[in-house]
N, C-alpha and C positions, 0 to 999 in steps of 0.2 A: 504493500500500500504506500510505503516512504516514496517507492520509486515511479510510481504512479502519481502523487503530491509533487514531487521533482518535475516530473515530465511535464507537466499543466503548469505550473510556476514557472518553464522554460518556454513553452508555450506561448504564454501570458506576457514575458518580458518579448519577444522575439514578435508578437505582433504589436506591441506597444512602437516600437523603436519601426515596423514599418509603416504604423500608422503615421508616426511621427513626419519621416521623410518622405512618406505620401502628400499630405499636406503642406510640404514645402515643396513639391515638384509640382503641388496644382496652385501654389501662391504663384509663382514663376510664370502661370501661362499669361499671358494676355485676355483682354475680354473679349479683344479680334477674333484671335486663336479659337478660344472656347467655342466661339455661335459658328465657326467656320468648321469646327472638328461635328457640333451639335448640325451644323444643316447635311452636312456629310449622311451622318448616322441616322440622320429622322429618313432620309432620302432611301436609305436601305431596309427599316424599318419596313415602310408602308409599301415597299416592292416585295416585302420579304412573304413566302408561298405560307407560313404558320399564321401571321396576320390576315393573311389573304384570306383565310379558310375561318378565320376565330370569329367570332359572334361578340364573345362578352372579353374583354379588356382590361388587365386593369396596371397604371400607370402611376409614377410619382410625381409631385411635383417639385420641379428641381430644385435645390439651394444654389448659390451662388459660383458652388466650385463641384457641379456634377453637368454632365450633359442635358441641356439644356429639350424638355419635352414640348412645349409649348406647339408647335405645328404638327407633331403625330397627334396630341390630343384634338386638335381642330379636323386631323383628315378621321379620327373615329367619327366623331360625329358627321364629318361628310359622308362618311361609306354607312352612316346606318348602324353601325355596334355599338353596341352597352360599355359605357365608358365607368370604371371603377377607379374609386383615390383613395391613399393612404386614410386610416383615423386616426393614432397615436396614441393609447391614451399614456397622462404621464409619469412617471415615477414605477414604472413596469416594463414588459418587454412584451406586452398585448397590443395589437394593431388589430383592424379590421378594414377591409376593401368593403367602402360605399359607394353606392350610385352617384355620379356626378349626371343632373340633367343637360347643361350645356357649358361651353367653354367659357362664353358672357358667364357663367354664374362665379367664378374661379373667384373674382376680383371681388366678389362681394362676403365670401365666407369669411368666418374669424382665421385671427394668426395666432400661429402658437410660439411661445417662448422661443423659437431657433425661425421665426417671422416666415413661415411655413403656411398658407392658408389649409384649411381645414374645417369640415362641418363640425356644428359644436355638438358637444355628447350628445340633448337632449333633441336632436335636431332629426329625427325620424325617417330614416333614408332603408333604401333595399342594402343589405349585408350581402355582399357575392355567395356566401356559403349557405347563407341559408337558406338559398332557391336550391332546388333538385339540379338548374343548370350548373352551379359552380361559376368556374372561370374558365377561358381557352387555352389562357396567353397573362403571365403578368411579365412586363419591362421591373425591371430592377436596379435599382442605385447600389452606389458600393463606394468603396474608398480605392478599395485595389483587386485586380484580378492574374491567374496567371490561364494560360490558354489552355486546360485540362478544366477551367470551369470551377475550380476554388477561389473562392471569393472571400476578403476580407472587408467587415460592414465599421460602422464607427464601432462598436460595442455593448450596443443594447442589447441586439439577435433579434429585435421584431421581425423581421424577415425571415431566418432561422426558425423561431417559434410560428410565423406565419405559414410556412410549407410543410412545417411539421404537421398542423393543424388541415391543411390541404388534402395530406397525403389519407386521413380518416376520409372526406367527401365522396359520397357512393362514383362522384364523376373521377376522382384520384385526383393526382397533382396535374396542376396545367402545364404546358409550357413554360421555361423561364429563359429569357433573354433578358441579359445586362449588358448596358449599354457605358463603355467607357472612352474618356479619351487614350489616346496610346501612351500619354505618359501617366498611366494610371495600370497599364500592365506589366506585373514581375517573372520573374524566371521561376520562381516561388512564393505561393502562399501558402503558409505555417498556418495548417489545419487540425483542428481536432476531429474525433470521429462524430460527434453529432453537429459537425455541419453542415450546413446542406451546398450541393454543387450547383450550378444554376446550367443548366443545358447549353448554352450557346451567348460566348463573350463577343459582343459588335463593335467593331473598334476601326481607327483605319491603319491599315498595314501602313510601316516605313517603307 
């Protein structure tokens, strides 16, 4: 058991220290760079044959230093699919994917502590999981990825804990696509085993 306490304490420091240098390779980009790597990836996104085929969707909305969503969620609603958003709630590692009715509504929700818009708890919305549909397809934030689909999150795990919760849904887990920029991919991400892998990293090759 020491060496099991060991091994997650080594863990624990080793994705600390890439969080760390993550965040200073995404201080560094520009906000050119960002919307230019972001129009890239939205452009692959909505050509991509999983989206093509998903019905129900569900997306984040960006912080300041992730790839940048704002036109994939404007082409969901143009093609007709169930557009779902992060819920957070806070001081836990509990999230829920709600209904978002249109892209106009974004600017009107509350914000939360990290200035994130967000419907408010009491605010009555379809939960993805709790319809028999599920989800198709959730897009995915992250801090860092390497190309085997190990993903390192800031360190809450709502995401984590969210496809874990996924994987019980009589529809099973959806698709997961995370969308990063390239200086956001490692040759390694220091994983434990209840991570979860996210099927397919979007980035643009050097």
């Amino acid at each position: 058991r020491m060496e099991r306490a060991g091994a997650m304490a080594g863990l624990q420091a080793a994705k600390r220290a890439l969080r760390a240098e993550l965040k200073r390779r995404l201080r560094a980009l520009s906000e050119a760079e960002k919307l230019r790597q972001s129009r890239l990836l939205g452009a692959q996104v909505v050509e991509h044959s999983k989206y093509r085929t998903s019905r129900r969707v569900a997306v984040f909305l960006s912080l300041p230093d992730e790839v940048q969503t704002a036109e994939i969620i404007k082409d969901i609603f143009q093609q007709s699919k169930e557009c779902f958003i992060p819920r957070y709630k806070p001081r836990s590692n509990h999230m829920d994917m709600v209904k978002l009715e249109s892209y106009e509504e974004i600017t009107s929700l509350p914000l939360t502590s990290w200035n994130i818009h967000q419907p408010a708890e009491n605010d009555a919305r379809e939960d993805a999981l709790s319809a028999a549909d599920g989800l198709d397809l959730i897009l995915m934030p992250g801090l860092g990825f390497d190309k085997r689909g190990n993903r390192l999150g800031r360190g809450k795990g709502y995401y984590d804990a969210y496809l874990e919760r996924c994987t019980h849904h009589p529809k099973g887990k959806p698709y997961t696509i995370a969308l990063a920029f390239k200086e956001q991919i490692c040759d390694v991400v220091p994983v434990a085993p209840n991570d979860m892998r996210v099927d397919e990293v979007l980035f643009e090759p050097n």
